[in-house]
C-alpha positions in Angstrom: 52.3 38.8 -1.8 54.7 40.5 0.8 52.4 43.1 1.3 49.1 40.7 2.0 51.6 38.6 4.2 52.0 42.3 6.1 49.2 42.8 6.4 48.0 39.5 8.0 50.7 39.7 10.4 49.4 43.5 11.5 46.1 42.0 11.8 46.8 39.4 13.9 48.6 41.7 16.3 46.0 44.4 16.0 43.1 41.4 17.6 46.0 40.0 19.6 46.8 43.2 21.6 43.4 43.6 22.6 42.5 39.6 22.6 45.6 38.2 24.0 44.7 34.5 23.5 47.0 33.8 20.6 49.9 33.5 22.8 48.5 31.1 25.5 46.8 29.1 22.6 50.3 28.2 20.9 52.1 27.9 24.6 49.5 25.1 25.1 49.6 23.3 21.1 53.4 23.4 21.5 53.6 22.7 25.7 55.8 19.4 26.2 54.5 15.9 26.7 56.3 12.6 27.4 57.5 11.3 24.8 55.6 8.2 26.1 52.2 9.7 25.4 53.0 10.1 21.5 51.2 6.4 21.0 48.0 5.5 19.1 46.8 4.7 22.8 45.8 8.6 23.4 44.4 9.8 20.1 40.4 9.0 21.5 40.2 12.6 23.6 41.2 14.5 20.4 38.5 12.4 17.9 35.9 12.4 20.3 36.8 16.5 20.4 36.2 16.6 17.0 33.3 14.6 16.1 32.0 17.2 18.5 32.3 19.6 16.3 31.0 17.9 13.7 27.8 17.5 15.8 27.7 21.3 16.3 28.1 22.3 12.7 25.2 19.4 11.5 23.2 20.2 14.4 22.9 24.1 13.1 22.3 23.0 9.9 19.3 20.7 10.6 18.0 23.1 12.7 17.6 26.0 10.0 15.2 23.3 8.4 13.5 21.1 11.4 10.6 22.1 12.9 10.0 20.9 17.1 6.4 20.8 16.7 4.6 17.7 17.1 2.2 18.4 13.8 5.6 19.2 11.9 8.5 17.0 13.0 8.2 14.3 11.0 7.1 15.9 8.1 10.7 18.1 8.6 12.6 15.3 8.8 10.8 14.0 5.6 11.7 17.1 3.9 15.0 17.3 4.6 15.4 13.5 3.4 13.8 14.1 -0.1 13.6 17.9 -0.7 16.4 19.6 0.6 19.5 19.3 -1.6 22.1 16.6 1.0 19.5 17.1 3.5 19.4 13.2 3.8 23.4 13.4 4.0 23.4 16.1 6.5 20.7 14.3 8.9 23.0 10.7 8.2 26.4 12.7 9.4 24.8 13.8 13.0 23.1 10.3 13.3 26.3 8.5 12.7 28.7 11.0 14.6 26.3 10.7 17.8 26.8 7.0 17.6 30.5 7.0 16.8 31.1 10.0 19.3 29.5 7.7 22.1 32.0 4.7 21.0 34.8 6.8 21.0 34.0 8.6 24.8 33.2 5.0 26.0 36.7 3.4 24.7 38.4 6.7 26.1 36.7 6.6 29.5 38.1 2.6 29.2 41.6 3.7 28.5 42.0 6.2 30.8 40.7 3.6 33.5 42.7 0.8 32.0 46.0 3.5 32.2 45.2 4.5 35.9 45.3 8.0 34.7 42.0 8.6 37.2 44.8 9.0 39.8 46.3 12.0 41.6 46.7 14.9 40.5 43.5 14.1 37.7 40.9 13.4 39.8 38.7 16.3 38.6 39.7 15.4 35.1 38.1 12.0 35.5 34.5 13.3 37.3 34.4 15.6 34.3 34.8 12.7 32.0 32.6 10.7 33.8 29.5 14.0 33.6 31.0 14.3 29.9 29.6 11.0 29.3 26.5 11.1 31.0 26.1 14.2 29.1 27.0 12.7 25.3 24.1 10.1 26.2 21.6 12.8 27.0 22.2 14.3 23.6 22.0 10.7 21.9 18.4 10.1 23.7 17.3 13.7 22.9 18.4 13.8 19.8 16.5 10.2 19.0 13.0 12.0 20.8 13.5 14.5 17.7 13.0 12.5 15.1 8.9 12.0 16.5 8.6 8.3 14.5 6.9 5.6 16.0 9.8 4.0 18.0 11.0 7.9 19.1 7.1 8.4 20.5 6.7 5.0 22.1 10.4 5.4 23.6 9.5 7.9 25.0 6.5 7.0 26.7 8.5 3.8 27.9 11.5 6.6 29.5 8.2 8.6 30.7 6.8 5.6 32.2 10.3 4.6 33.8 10.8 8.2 35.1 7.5 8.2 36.8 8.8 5.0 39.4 10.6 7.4 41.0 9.3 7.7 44.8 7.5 10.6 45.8 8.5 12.6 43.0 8.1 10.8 39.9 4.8 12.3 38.5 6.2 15.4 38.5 9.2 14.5 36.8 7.5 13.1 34.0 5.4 16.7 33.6 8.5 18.2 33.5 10.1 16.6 31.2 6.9 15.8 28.8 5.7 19.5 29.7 2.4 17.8 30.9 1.1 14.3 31.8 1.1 13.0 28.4 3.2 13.5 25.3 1.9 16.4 23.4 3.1 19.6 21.8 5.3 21.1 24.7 7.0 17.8 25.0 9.0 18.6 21.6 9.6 21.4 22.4 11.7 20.9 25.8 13.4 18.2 24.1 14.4 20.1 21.1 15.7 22.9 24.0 17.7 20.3 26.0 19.1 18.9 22.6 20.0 22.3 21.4 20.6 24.8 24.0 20.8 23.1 27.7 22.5 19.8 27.1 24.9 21.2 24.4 26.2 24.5 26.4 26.6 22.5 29.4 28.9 20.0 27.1 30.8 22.6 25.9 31.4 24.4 29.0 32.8 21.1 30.4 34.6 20.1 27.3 36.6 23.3 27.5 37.5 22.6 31.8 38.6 19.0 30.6 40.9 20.3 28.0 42.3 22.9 30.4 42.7 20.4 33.0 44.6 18.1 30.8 46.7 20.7 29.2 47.6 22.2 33.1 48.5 18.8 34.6 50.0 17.3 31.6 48.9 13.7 29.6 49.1 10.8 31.6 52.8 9.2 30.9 52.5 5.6 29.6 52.0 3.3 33.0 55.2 1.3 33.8 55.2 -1.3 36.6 56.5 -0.4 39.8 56.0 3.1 39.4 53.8 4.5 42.9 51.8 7.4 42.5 52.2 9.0 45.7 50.7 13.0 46.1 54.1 14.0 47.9 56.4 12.9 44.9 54.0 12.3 42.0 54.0 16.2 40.6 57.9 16.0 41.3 58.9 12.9 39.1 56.3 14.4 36.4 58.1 17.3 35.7 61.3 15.3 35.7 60.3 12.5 33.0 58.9 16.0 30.9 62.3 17.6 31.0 64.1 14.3 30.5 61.9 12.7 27.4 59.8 15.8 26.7 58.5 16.2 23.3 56.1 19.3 21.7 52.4 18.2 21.7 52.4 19.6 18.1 53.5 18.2 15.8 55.9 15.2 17.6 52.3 13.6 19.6 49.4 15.7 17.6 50.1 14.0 14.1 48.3 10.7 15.8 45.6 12.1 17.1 44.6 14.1 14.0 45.2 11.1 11.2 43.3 9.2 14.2 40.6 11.6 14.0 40.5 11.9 10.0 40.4 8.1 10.4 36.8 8.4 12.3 35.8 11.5 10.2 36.1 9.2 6.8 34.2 6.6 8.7 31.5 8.4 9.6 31.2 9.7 5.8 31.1 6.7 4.7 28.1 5.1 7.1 26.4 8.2 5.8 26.8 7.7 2.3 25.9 3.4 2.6 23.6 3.5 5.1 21.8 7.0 5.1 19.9 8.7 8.0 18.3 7.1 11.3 14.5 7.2 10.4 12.1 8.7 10.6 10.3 5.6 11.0 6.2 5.8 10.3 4.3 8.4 11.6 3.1 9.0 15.6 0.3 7.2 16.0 -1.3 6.3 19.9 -3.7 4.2 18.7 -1.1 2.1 17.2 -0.5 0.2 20.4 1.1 -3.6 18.8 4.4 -1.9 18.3 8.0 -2.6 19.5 10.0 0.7 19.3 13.6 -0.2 19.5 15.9 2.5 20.8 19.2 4.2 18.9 22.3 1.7 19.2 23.7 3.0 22.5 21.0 2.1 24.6 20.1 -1.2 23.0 21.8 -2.5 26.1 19.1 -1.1 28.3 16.6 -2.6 25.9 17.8 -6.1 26.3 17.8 -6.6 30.5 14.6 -4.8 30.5 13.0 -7.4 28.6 14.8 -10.2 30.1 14.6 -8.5 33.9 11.2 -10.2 36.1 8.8 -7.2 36.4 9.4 -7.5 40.5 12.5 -6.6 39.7 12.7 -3.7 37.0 12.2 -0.8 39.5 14.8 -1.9 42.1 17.5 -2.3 38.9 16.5 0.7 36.6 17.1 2.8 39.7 19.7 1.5 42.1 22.1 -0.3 39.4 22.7 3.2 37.9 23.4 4.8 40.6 25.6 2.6 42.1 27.5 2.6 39.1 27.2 6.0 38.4 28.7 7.1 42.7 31.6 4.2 42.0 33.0 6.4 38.8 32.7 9.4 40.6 34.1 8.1 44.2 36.7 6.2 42.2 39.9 8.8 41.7 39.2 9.9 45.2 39.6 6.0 47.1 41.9 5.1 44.6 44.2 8.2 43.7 47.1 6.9 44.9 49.2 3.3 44.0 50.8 1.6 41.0 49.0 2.2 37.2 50.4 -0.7 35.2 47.6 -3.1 34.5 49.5 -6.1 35.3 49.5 -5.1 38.7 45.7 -4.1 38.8 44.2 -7.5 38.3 40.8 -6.8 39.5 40.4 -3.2 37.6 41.8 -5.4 34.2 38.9 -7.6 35.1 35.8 -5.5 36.2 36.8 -3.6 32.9 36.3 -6.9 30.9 33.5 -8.1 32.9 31.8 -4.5 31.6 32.8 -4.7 28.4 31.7 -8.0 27.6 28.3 -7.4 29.6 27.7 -4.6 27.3 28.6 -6.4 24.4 26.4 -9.6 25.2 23.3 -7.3 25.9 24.1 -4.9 22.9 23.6 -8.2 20.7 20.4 -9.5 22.1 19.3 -5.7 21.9 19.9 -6.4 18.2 18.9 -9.6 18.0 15.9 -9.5 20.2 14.5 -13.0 20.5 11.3 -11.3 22.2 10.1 -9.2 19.0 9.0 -10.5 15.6 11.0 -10.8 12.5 9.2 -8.4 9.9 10.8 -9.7 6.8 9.6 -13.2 7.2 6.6 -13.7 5.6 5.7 -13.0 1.8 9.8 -12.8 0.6 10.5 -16.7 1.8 8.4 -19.0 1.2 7.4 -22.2 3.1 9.9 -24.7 2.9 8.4 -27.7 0.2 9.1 -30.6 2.7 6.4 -28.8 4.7 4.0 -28.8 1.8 4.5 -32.5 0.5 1.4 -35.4 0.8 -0.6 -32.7 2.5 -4.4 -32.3 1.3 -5.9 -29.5 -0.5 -6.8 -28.3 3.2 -4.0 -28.6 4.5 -1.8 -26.5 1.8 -4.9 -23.8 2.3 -3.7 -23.9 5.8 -0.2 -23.2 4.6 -1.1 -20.1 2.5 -3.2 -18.6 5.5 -0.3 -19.2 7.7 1.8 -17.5 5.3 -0.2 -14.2 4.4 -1.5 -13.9 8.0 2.4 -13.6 9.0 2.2 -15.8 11.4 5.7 -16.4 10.4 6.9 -13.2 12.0 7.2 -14.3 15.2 7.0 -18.0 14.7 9.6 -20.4 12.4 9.5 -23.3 10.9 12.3 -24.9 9.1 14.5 -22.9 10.8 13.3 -19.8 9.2 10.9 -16.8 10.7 10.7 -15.1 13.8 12.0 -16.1 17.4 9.2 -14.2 19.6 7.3 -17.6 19.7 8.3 -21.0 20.1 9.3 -22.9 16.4 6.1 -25.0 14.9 8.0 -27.4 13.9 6.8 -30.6 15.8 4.0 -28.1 17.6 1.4 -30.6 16.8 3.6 -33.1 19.1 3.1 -31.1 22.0 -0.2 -29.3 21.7 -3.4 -31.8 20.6 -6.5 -30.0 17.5 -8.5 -28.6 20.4 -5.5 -27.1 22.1 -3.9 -25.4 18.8 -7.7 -23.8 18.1 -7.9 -22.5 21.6 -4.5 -20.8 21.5 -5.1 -19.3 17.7 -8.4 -18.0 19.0 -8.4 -17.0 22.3 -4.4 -16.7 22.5 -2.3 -16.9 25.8 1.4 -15.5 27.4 2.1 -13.4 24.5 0.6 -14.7 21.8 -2.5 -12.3 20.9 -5.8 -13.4 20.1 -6.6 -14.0 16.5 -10.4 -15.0 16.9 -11.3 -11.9 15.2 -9.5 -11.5 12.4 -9.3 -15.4 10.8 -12.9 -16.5 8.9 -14.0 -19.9 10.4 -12.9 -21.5 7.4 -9.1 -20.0 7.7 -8.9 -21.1 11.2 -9.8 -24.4 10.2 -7.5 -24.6 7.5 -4.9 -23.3 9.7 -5.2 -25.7 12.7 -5.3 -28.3 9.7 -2.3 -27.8 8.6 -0.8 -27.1 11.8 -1.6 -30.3 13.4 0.9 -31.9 10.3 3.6 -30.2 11.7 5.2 -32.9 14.4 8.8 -33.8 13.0 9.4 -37.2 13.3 7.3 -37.5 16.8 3.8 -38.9 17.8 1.0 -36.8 17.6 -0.1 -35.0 20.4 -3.0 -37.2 22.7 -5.9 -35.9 25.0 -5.7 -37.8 28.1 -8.8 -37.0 29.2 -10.9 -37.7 25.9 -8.3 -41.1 25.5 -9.2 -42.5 29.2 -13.4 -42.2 27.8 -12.7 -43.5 24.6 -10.5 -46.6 26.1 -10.8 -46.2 30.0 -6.9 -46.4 30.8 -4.9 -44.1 30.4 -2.2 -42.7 27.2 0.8 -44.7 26.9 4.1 -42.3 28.4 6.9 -41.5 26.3 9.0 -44.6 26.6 5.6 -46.9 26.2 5.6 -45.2 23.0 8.9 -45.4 21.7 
């Protein structure tokens, strides 16, 4: 043992004489830090840190397997999911780390703003953050393109489409980044470079600045009211609360960060292991065109206001929102570098970060929830609620069976139960009369498709039969116009008839 421990030792100085970075590397693990920054407050940098990492080592492994052609993707991704031994677990670990990594660089970039530690002397520090996080969201949208299912391909003709708004320029754009007008083979290809080599080096590059910012200018002390950053004294009192309260990052502050980060590490296991990989979904298909791809969890957000955004106004907010919001993080260190950090006294930063957050939230759920597509799972596993079924004719109940095995029920409910793209059929035949319901189950109308082609005459008259006993506890619908010939005045209104 003495001798192996010699040896090590005369290794490490051998690669350290002609290195020289083992020196600088423990100057910075053991530099001092204010004993104030030793909180579970500051452990997000560090986790985020090393779910990157993670991403690095999954990503090489999935890539000695995947293939970025468009005739081959899927059927990689298949592969690795039922023939490659923790394939499935490997492909699960980078799906879940890119969406915790993207939690945890959100709730740092909202710490650091809620701590004021944007201000002087970190103003670089933050702008890298800020291009950090753009960047994490490239990989997350690159990295969903990859997988080549159904909701990747018509995701991407929907980003393709967006892109393509830009004035002057947008065509072009989208050739770039599809390799051509229309996705095809060189489109996988550029996004399996940008997911592997652009995107990622560019990441790392700025990973390692941010790092070496934070470890020159120290970690932001914990904000205490009344205390002014000013440029003329800030670097001063700094130095002052370090030799005063000054602790060793490692171990006194790192043991947080990494039970912190073994925390995320054993969460992102475990989603792996419960919930397995993202996809793939079905195959590619372009003549599939009654889909609704639904993007990875961090842009579900987008998903939502697009849906619920006028079309007059999707191009003005897709492009000058961003932006906006994109120049304010940037501009922000440099207008506001200076003044007091304490939240208490930054009443309007404490609220534009909640007014965010909860924006996010709100939209993140109706992403989720998405009242505008249909329910999948609603047809054939629960059946028609009895009530609906009782003192109804042979007809009628046909009626039932052809609304159930046509899944109508996807995107309409009754009894509570069923999709919410359509409006509920419970009391429809209150509102719409026989003629009306026929019309609309033929020949459609807003986004309803036309079923006229794919219902018999007889199961459209079943249907509309047993339709038109769905009306709660209301009146039937009435046609003025065939009740004024039939009795030449016109139908009673709604208090007449109660």
């Amino acid at each position: 043992m003495p001798g192996i421990k010699q040896r090590s030792i005369a290794l490490y100085h051998w690669f350290e004489m002609r290195l020289g970075i083992g020196a600088p590397a423990i100057e910075a693990a053991v530099h001092p830090v204010p004993a104030s920054t030793s909180s579970w407050w500051y452990v997000f940098g560090s986790a985020a840190t090393v779910i990157l990492v993670l991403q690095v080592v999954t990503g090489i492994l999935l890539g000695l397997v995947y293939t970025p052609s468009a005739n081959h993707a899927w059927a990689s991704l298949e592969f690795l999911n039922h023939s490659v031994q923790l394939g499935w677990f490997i492909r699960a670990l980078h799906g879940w780390g890119s969406d915790f990594m993207i939690a945890i660089v959100l709730i740092h970039m909202a710490q650091v703003f809620f701590f004021g530690a944007y201000k002087f002397p970190r103003e670089l520090t933050w702008i890298i953050g800020v291009f950090l996080l753009l960047l994490t969201l490239g990989m997350a949208f690159t990295g969903q393109v990859l997988r080549f299912d159904q909701d990747a391909y018509w995701g991407l003709g929907i980003g393709a489409s967006i892109l393509s708004r830009v004035p002057y320029i947008g065509q072009r754009l989208v050739d770039l980044l599809l390799g051509g007008p229309i996705i095809g083979g060189p489109t996988l290809t550029r996004f399996f470079a940008l997911h592997v080599f652009i995107i990622p080096g560019i990441l790392i590059a700025f990973v390692a600045l941010h790092v070496l910012m934070v470890v020159r200018l120290g970690i932001n002390e914990w904000p205490m009211p009344g205390r002014i950053v000013t440029r003329a004294n800030y670097q001063r009192e700094y130095k002052e609360l370090t030799h005063e309260t000054g602790i060793p990052f490692v171990p006194e502050a790192a043991w947080k960060d990494a039970v912190f980060a073994a925390a995320i590490m054993l969460a992102i296991i475990a989603c792996a292991l419960f919930f397995g990989p993202f996809g793939p979904t079905g195959q590619p298909d372009p003549t599939i065109i009654q889909t609704a791809p639904k993007p990875d969890f961090a842009f579900l957000w987008i998903y939502a206001v697009l849906a619920y955004l006028p079309p007059a106004l999707e191009t003005p907010v897709i492009f000058i929102v961003p932006t906006i919001v994109i120049i304010c993080m940037l501009l922000l260190p440099l207008v506001a570098g200076e003044g007091e950090k304490h939240w208490s006294r930054r009443p309007v930063a404490v609220l534009s970060l909640a007014v965010i957050a909860v924006t996010l939230g709100v939209f993140t759920r109706l992403g989720m929830y998405t009242p505008w597509s249909p329910v999948m799972n609603a047809w054939t596993s629960d059946p028609i609620p009895t009530e609906y079924l009782h003192n109804r004719t042979p007809l009628e109940r046909e009626g039932a069976i052809v609304f159930q095995y046509k899944q109508c029920r996807d995107c309409h409910s009754i009894g509570g139960e069923g999709g919410m793209r359509g409006p509920a059929l419970d009391s429809i035949a209150s509102r719409m009369t026989e003629d009306q319901i026929i019309r609309q189950v033929l020949q459609g109308g807003g986004n309803m498709p036309a079923y006229g082609n794919s219902l018999s005459p007889s199961e459209t008259t079943a249907l509309v039969r047993f339709l038109t006993t769905l009306r709660g506890n209301e009146a039937p619908a009435i046609d003025a116009s065939r009740h004024v010939a039939n009795t030449g005045s016109l139908p009673p209104t709604e208090p007449e008839k109660r």
